[in-house]
C-alpha positions in Angstrom: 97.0 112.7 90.4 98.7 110.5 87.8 101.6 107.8 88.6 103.0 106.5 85.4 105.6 103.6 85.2 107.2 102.9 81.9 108.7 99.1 80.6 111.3 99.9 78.3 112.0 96.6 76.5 114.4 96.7 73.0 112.2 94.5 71.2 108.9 92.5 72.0 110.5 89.0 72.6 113.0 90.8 74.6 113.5 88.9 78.3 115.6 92.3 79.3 113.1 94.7 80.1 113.5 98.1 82.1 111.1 99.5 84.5 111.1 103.6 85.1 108.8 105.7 87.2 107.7 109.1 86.4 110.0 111.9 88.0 107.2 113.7 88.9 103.0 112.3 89.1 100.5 113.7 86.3 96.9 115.5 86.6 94.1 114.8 84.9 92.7 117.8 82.4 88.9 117.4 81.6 89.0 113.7 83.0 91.8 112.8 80.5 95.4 111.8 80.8 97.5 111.4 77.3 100.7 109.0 77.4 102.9 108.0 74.4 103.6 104.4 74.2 106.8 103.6 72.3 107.0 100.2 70.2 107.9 97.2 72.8 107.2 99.3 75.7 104.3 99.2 78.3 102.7 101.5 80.8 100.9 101.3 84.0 98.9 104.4 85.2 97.8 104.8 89.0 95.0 106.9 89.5 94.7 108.6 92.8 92.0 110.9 94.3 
């Protein structure tokens, strides 16, 4: 299972940032996991057995 949490920031010297958590957790296919990280944003992945 995959957690993803997502910082939403509107530019990268931005001090307002916005933190959201996946609606629903992830799997892994093939021992992979593909995110799209938008410009000024960040992830954080939590992998649980």
């Amino acid at each position: 299972m995959v957690k993803t949490k997502t910082l939403h920031a509107r530019a990268l010297d931005s001090r307002e940032v916005l933190i959201t958590q996946s609606p629903e957790p992830g799997h892994l296919q093939d021992g992979k996991y593909t995110v799209t990280v938008p410009h000024a944003t960040g992830v954080c992945l939590t992998l649980n057995r």
